[in-house]
C-alpha positions as CSV (number, residue, x, y, z in Angstrom):
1,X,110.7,78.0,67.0
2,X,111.0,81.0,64.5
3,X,109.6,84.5,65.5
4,X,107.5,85.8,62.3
5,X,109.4,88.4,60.7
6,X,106.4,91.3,61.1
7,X,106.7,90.4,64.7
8,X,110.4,90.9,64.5
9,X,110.1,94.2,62.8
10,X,107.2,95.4,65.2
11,X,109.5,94.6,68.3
12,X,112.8,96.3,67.1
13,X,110.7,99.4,66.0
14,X,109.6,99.6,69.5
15,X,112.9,98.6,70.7
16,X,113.8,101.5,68.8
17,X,111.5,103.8,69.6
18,X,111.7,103.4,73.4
19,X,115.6,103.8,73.0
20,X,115.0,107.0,71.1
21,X,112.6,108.2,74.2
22,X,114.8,107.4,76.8
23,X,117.8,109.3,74.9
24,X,115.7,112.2,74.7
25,X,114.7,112.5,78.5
26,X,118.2,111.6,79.5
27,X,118.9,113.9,82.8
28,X,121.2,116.9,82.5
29,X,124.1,117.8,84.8
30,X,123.9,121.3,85.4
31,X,126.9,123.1,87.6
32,X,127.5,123.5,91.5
33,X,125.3,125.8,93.1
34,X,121.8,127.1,93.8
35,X,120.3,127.4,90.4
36,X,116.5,128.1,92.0
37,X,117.3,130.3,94.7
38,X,113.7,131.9,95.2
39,X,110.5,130.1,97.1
40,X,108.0,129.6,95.0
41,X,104.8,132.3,94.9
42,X,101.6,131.4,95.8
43,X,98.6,134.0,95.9
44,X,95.3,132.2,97.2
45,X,92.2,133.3,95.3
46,X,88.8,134.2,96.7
47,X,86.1,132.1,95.3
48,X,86.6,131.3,91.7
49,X,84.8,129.7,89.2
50,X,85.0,125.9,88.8
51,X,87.3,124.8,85.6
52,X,85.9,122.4,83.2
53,X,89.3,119.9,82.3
54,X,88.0,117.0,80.0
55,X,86.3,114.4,82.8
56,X,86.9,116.6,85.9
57,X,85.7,119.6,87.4
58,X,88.7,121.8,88.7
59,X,88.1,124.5,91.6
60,X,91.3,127.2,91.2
61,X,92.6,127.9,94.9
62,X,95.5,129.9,94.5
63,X,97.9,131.3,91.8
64,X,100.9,129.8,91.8
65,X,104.5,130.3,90.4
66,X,107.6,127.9,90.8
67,X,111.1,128.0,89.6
68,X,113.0,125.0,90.4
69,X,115.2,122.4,89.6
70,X,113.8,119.2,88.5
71,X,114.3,116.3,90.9
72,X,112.9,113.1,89.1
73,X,110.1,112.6,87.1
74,X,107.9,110.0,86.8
75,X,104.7,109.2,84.2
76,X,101.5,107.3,85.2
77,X,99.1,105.9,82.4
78,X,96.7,103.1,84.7
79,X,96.0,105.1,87.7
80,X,92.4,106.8,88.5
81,X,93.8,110.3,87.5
82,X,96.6,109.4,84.8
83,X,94.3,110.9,82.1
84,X,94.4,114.1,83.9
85,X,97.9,114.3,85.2
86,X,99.8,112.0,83.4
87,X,103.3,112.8,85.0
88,X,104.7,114.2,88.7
89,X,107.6,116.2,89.2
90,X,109.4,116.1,92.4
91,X,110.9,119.9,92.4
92,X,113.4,121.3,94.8
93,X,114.9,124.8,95.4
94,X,116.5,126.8,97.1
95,X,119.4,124.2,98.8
96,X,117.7,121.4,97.3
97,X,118.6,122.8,93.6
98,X,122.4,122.5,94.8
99,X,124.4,119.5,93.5
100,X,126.9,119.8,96.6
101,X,123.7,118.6,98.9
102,X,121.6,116.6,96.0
103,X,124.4,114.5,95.9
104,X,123.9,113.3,99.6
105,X,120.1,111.9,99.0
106,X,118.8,109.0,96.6
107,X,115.8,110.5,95.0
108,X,112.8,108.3,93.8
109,X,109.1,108.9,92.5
110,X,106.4,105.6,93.1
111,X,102.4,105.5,93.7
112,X,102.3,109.5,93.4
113,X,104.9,109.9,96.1
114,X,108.4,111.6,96.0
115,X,110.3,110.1,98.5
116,X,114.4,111.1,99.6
117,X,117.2,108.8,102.0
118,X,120.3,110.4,102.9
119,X,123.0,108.1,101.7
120,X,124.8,108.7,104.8
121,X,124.0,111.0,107.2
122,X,121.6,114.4,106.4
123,X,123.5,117.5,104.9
124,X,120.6,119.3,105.8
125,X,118.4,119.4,108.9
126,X,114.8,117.5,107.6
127,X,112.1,120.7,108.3
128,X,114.6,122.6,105.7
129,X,114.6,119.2,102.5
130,X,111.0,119.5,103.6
131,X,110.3,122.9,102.6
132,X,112.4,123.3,99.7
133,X,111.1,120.4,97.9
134,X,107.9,118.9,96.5
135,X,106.1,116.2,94.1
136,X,104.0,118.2,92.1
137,X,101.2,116.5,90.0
138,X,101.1,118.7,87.2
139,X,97.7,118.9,85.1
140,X,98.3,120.4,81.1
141,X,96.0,123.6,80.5
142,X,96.6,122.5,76.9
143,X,98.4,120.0,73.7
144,X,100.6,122.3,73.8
145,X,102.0,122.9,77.8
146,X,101.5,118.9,77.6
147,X,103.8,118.6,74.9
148,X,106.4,120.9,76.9
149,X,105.9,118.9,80.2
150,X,106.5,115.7,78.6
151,X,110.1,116.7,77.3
152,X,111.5,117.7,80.9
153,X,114.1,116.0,82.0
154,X,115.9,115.5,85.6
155,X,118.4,118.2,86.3
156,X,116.7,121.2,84.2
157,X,115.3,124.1,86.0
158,X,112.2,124.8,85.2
159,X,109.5,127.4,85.5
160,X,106.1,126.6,85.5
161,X,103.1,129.1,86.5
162,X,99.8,128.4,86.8
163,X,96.5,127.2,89.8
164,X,96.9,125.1,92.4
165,X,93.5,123.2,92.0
166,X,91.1,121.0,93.7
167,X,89.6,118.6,92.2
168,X,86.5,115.9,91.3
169,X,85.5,113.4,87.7
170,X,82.3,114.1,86.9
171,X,81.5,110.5,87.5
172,X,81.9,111.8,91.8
173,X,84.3,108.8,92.0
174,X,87.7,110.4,91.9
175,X,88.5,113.9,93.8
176,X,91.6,115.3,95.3
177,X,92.5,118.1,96.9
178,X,96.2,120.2,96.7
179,X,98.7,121.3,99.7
180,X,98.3,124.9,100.5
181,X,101.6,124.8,101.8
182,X,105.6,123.7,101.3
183,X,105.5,122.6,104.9
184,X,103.7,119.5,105.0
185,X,104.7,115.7,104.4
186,X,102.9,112.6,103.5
187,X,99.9,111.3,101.8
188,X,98.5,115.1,100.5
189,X,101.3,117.4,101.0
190,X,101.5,117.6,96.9
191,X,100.8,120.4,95.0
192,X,98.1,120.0,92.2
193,X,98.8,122.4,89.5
194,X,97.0,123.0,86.4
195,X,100.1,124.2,84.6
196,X,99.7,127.3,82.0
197,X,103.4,127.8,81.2
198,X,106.5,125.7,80.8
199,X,110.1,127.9,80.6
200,X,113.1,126.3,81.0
201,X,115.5,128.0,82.6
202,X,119.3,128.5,82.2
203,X,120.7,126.6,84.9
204,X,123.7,129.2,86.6
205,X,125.3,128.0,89.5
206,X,125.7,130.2,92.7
């Protein structure tokens, strides 16, 4: 059985162009070290107005600024909020920005989750991977922040600033609600940030 040549051509293209993708969000290996050494900054608001975002209604609940090294990424299409945040970041910094402990965890994104195993045993006690790392589902203010978010890539440091929001679809079927704090674990310990600036950072080792 032959395969039609247009359906040849369409299937290398894309062959092609999800090569060309993967190339271009290959991870980076940047030196030994702390390269985020600071906590992030978070300054909770009093009552703000509500956000109009497309479909959803966001409610700002603190300022927020993060620099950190980039974890693992991971971008959602299907799911009930992909159209609002269409990828997560798991972030760490501070010892979790070091390659000397990174390299003593597997690190994996599924379902909205970040989740880290030791390989062996923990280089760190678990209250301290805790509160130096994070997923973050990170909502685009704009084309343009969206544009920047989709060419991260694992290993960068990043800085991002921006709300930490709550969250509903103006249909009253889907709402979340963001951590307040870099203490917690499990189903909503992630941050929710409507992101309003991408910098990458130069990655210097400590």
């Amino acid at each position: 059985m032959s395969v039609p040549k247009g359906l040849l051509l369409v299937l290398l293209l894309g062959a092609l162009c999800q090569g060309w993708l993967l190339w271009q969000l290959r991870a980076v290996h940047p030196p030994d070290g702390v390269l985020a050494p600071a906590d992030p900054v978070q300054t909770d608001l009093d009552a703000q107005p509500p956000v109009v975002h497309g479909r959803w209604l966001l409610k700002p609940r603190a300022r927020y600024d993060i620099t950190a090294r980039i974890l693992s990424r991971e971008d959602y299409h299907f799911d009930a909020i992909a159209d609002l945040v269409p990828e997560d970041l798991a972030l760490g910094w501070g010892p979790m920005s070091d390659n000397r402990i990174l390299q003593a965890f597997e690190i994996t994104q599924d379902y909205r989750f970040y989740f880290w195993r030791p390989r062996h045993g923990l280089p760190l006690p678990r209250e301290v991977v805790i509160e130096h790392s994070a997923n973050t589902h990170v909502i685009p203010s704009d084309a343009f922040v969206r544009s920047q978010l989709r060419k991260l890539r694992v290993g960068q440091v990043v800085h991002l600033s921006g709300w930490l929001v709550d969250g509903a679809r103006n249909d009253g079927r889907t709402t979340f609600h963001t951590s307040m704090t870099r203490t917690d674990t499990g189903p909503g310990a992630c941050e929710i940030m409507l992101v309003q600036e991408v910098e990458i950072e130069e990655a210097l080792g400590s």
